[in-house]
C-alpha positions as CSV (number, residue, x, y, z in Angstrom):
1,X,-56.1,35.3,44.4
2,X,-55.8,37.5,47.5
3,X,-55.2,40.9,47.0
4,X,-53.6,43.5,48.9
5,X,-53.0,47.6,48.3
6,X,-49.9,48.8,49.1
7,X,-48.6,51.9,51.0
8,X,-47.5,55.2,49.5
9,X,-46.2,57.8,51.0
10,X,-44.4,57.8,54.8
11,X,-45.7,59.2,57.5
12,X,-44.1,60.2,60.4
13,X,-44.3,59.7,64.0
14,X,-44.8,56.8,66.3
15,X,-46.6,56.9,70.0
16,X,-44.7,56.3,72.8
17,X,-44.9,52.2,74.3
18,X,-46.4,54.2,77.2
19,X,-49.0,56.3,75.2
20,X,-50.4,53.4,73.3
21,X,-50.8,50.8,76.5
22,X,-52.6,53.5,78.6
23,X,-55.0,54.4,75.8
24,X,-55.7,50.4,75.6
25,X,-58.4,50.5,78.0
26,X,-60.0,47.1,77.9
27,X,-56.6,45.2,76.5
28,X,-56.0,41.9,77.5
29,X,-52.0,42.4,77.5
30,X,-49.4,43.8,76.4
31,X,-48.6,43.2,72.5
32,X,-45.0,44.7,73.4
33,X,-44.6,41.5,75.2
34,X,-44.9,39.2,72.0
35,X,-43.9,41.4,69.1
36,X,-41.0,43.2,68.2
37,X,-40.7,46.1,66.2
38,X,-37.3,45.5,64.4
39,X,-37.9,43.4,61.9
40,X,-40.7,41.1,59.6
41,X,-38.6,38.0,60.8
42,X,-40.1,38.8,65.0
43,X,-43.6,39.8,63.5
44,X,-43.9,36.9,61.4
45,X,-42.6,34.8,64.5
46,X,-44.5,35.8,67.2
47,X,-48.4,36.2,67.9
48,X,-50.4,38.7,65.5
49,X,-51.4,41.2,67.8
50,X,-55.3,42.3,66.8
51,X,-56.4,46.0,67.5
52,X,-59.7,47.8,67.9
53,X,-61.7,51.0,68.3
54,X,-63.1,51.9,71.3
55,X,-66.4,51.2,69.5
56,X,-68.6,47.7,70.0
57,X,-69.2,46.9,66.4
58,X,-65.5,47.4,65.2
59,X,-64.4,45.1,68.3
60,X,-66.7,42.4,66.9
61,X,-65.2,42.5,63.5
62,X,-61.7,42.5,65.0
63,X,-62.8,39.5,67.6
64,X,-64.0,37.6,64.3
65,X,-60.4,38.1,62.7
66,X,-58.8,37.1,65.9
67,X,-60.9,33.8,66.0
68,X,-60.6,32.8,62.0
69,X,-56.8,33.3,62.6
70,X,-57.0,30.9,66.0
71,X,-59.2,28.4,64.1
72,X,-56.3,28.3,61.5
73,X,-53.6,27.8,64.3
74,X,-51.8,31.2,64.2
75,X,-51.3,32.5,67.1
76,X,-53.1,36.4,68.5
77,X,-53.0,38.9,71.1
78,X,-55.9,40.8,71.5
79,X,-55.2,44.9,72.0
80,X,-58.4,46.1,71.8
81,X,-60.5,49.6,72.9
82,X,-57.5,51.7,71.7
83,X,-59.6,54.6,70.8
84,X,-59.7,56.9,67.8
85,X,-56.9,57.0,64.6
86,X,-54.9,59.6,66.3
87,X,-53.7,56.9,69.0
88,X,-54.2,53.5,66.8
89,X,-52.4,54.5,63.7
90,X,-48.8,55.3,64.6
91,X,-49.4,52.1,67.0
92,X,-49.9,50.1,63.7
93,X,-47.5,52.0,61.7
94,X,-45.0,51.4,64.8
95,X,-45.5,47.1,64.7
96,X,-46.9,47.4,68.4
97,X,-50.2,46.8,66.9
98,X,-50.6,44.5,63.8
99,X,-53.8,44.1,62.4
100,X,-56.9,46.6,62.9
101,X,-60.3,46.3,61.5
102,X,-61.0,50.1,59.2
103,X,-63.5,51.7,57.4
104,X,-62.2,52.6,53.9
105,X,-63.8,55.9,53.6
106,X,-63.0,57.1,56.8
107,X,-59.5,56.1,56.4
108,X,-59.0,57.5,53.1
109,X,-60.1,61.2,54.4
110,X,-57.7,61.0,57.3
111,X,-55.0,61.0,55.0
112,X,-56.4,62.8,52.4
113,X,-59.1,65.0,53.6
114,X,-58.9,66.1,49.9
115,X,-59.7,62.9,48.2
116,X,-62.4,63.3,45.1
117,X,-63.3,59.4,45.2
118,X,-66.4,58.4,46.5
119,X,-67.5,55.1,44.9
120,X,-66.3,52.2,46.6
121,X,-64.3,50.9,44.1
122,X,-62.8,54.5,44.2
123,X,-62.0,55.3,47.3
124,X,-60.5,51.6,47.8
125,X,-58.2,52.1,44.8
126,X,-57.0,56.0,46.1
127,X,-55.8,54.1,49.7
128,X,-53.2,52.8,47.5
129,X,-51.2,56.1,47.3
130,X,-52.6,57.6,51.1
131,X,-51.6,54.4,53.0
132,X,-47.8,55.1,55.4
133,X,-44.9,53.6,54.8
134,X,-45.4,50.2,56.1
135,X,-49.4,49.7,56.1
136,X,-51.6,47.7,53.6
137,X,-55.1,46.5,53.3
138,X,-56.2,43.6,52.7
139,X,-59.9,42.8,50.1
140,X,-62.4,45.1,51.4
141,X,-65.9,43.5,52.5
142,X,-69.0,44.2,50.7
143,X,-70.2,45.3,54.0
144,X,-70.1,49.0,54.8
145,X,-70.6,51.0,58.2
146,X,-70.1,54.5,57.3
147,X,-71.2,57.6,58.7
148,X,-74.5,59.1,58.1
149,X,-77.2,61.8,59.4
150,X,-80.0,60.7,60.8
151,X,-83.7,62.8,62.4
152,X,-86.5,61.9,63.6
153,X,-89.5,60.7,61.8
154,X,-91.4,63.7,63.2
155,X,-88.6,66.4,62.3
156,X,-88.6,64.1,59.0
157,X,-92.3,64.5,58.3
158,X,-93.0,68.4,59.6
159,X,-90.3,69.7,57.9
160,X,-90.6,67.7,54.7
161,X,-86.9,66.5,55.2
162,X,-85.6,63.4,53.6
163,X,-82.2,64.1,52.3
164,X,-78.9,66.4,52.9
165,X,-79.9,68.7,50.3
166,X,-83.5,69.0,51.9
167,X,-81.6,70.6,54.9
168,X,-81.9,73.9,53.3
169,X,-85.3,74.8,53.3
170,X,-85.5,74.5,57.0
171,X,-85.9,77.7,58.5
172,X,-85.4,77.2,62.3
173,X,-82.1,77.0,64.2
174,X,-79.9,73.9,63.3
175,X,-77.8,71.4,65.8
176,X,-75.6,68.6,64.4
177,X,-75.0,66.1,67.1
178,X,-72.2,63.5,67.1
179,X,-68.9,62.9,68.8
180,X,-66.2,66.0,69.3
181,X,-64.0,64.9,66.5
182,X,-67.4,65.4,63.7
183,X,-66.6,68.5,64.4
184,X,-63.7,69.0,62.3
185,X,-64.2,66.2,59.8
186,X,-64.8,67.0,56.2
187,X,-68.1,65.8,56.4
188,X,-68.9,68.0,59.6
189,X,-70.8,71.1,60.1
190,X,-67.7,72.8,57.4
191,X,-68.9,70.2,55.1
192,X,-72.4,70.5,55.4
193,X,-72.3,74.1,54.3
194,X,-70.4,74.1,51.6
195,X,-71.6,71.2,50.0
196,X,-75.1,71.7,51.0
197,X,-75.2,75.5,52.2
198,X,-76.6,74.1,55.3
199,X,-75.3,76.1,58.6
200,X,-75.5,73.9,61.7
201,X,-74.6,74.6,65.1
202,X,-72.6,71.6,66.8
203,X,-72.5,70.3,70.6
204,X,-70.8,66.9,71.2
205,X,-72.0,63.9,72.2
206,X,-69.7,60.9,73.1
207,X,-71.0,57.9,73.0
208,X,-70.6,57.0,68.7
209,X,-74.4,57.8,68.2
210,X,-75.3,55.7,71.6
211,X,-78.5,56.1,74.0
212,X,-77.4,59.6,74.7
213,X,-77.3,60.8,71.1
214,X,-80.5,59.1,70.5
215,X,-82.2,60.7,73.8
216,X,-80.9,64.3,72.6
217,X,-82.7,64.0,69.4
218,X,-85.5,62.8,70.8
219,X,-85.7,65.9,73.5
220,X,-84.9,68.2,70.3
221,X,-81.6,68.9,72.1
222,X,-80.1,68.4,68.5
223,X,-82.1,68.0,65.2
224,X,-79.4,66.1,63.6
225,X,-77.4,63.1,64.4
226,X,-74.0,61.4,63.3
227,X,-74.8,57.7,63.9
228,X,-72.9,54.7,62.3
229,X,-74.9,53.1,59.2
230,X,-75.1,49.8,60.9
231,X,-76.1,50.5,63.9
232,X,-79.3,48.5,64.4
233,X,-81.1,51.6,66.7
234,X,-81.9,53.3,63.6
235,X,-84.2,51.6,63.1
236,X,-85.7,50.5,66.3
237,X,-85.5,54.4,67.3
238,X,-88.0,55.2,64.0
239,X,-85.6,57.2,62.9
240,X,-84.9,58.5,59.3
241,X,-81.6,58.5,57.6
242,X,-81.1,61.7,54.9
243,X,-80.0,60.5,51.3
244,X,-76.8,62.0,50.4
245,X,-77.4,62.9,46.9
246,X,-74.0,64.7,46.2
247,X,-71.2,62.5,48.4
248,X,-71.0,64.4,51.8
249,X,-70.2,60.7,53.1
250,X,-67.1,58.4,51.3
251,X,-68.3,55.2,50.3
252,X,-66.8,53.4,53.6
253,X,-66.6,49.8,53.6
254,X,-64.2,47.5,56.2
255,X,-61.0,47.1,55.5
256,X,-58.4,45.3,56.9
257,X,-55.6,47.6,57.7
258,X,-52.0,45.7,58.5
259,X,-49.1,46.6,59.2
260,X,-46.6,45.0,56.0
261,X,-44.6,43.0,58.4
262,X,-47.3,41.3,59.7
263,X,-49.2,40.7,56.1
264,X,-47.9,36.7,55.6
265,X,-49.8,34.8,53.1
266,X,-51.6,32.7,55.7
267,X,-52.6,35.5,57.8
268,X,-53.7,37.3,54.3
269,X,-55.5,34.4,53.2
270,X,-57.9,33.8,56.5
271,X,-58.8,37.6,57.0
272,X,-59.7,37.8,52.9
273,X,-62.1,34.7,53.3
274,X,-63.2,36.7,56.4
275,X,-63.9,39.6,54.5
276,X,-65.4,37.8,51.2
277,X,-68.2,36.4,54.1
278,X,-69.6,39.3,55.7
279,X,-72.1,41.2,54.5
280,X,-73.9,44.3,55.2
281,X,-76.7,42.3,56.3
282,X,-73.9,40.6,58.5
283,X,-73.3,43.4,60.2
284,X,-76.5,45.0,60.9
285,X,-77.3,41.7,63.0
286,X,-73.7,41.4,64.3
287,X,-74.5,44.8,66.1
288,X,-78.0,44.4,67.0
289,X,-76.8,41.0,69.3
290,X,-74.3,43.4,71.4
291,X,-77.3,46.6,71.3
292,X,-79.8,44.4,71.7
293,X,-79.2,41.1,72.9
294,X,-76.3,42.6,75.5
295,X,-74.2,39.5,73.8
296,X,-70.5,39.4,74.3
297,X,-68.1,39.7,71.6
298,X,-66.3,36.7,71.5
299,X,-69.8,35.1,71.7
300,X,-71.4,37.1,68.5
301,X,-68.1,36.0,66.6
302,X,-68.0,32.5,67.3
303,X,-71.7,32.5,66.3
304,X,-71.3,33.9,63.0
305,X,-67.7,32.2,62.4
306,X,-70.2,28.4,62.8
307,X,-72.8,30.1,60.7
308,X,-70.6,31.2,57.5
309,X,-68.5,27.6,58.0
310,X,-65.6,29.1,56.5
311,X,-62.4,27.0,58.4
């Protein structure tokens, strides 16, 4: 009944216990303390230690898996605000951290920048032969936060812009806006012209399509912004996301990602119901109490964890 992909091929390298506890920002302890990396036997036996992204929306989806599994009596450690793939991955792949809310798109082109899927059901299914040594997901959620570009309604309307494609046509200087890594994803500025033969100039922006990106736009500091698809400021900014009519963007929905050790069936079970639950919708809402509402994320998870009734 509950499902998991499996991992391929291995990849090497594993941070230093150093590297991965300074880049833990806002942890609330050390996961080295509880969890060894030697064997399933001390994973299984010892808390589950719970990751995040320095990122508010992925630490509410990672504070809602730490809650289901406390509401089912398994013990967690909370590691979260470890940054970007670079520092979390070999942390996961290592057993230091066990469990890590993903995006399946976006994890599929870090191993495979390559990849041809696009469809959900694709790219989940390709993550089965790009995953480490030692990593699985569990059942993807129908809901999906995945990058996309975003202008203003006035940029929108004056240049008769409403998709990627429409990009094209415009004959004035372009800036993509987004943070320093866009620059060298697949779906950056190099993606952008050769899928779309649209040339963009870049400048970096790093706050995850935040008040600053938002306020560059606005002042026409950029004419095109990388925000998150959930992020409720979208549309409270009036803003106007382009279609993507040819799959610049992978179909990106969260994931699970856990390290094997870690993946017991009553840990599996919880985070799949988990999963089955939220919704796009969810998710949207989920991020407009922290934008919005200035809620806390333990408080926006236990709010939604009564709602859904699940445990």
């Amino acid at each position: 009944m509950f499902t998991a992909i499996k991992k391929g091929r291995l990849v090497s390298g594993l941070v230093a216990v150093s590297a991965v506890v300074a880049l833990a920002g806002c942890a609330s302890s050390d996961p080295l303390d509880t969890t060894s990396t030697s064997g399933s036997s001390d994973a299984a036996s010892g808390p589950i230690v719970i990751g995040s992204q320095a990122y508010y929306s992925n630490e509410i989806i990672a504070e809602i898996y730490a809650q289901a599994l406390e509401a089912n009596d398994i013990e967690v450690t909370r590691q979260f605000n470890i940054g970007q793939r670079d520092a979390y991955l070999p942390a996961l792949e290592s057993g230091e951290v066990q469990l890590f809310p993903e995006y399946t798109g976006n994890l599929l082109q870090y191993y495979e920048p390559d990849t041809t899927a696009k469809t959900s059901d694709d790219v989940y299914a390709a993550l089965a032969g790009a995953l480490p040594e030692g990593l699985e997901v569990l059942d993807q959620s129908p809901a999906t936060d995945q990058d996309s570009y975003n202008v203003t309604k006035e940029f929108s309307e004056a240049n008769g812009v409403t998709s990627l494609a429409d990009l094209s046509k415009v004959t004035t200087p372009l800036t993509l806006g987004g943070n320093s890594e866009l620059q060298t994803r697949p779906y950056g500025p190099d993606g952008l012209k050769s899928t779309y033969d649209v040339t963009v100039g870049f400048t970096p922006i790093e706050d995850s399509g935040g008040p600053l990106t938002i306020q560059a736009l606005k002042d026409n500091t950029v004419q095109l912004v990388n925000i998150y698809s959930a992020d409720p400021n979208i549309k409270t900014s009036g803003l106007v996301t382009l279609a993507d009519p040819k799959g610049l963007f992978l179909a990106s929905n969260v994931v699970p990602l856990i390290n094997t050790d870690a993946a017991t069936p009553e840990v599996t079970e919880v985070i799949n119901k988990v999963s089955a639950a939220l919704t796009a919708e969810d998710l949207v809402d989920l991020n407009s109490q922290s934008v919005n509402d200035q809620e806390s994320a333990d408080t926006i998870a236990k709010n939604w964890l009564d709602k859904v009734n699940l445990f």
